[in-house]
C-alpha positions as CSV (number, residue, x, y, z in Angstrom):
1,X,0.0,0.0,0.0
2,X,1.6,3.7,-1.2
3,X,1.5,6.3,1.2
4,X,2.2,9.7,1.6
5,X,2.8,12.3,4.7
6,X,2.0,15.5,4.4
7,X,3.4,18.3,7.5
8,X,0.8,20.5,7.8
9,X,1.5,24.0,9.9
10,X,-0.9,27.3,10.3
11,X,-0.1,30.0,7.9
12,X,0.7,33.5,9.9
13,X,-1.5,35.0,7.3
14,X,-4.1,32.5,8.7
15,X,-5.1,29.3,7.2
16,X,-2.8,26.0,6.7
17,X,-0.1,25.2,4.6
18,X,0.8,21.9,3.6
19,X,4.2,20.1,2.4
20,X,4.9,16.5,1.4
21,X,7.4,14.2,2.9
22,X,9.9,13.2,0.4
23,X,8.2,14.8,-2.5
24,X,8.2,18.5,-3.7
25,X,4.2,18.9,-3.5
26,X,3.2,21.9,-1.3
27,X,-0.4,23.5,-0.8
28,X,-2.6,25.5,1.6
29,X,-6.5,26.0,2.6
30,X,-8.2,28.3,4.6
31,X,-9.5,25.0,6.3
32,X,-8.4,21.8,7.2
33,X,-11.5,20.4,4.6
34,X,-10.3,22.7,2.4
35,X,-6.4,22.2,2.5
36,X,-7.5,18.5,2.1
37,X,-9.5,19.3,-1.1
38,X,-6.1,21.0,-1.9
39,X,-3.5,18.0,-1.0
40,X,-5.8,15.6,-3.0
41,X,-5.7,17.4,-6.3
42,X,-2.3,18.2,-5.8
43,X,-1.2,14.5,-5.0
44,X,-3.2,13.5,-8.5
45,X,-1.3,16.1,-10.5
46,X,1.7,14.7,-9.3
47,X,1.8,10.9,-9.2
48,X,1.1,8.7,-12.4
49,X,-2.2,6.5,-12.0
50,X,0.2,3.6,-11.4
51,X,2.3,5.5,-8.7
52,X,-0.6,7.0,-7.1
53,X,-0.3,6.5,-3.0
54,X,-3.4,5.1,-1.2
55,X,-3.6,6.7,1.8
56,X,-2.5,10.5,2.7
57,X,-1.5,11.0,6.2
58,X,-1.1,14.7,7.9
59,X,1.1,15.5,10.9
60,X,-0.6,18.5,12.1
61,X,1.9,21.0,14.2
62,X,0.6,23.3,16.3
63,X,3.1,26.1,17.5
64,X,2.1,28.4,20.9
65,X,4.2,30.9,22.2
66,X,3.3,32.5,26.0
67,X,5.2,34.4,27.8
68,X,6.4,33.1,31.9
């Protein structure tokens, strides 16, 4: 089974950007539904039918910054 990981972070500008592990495919939604909408149709511009992964997984990071 093909996979691929995608690190998603939130944008500073607001929204979410997405890059590919091993793979130079990068994207971003205003929403996680929408960033997902996003990271399919970029996967099937990138891959061949033949090379196409099954399953896209998403590390979501989260950065906070507070002050002690």
């Amino acid at each position: 089974m093909k996979e691929i990981v995608f690190i998603v972070e939130e944008s500073q500008d607001g929204g979410y950007f997405a890059r590919a592990v091993n793979h130079s495919i990068f994207t971003q939604g205003d929403t996680i539904p929408e960033l997902k909408t996003m990271i399919s149709d970029a996967v099937r511009c990138h891959f061949e039918m033949a090379d196409m992964p099954m399953l896209i997984h998403l590390h979501v990071t989260h950065e906070e910054i507070f002050t002690l």
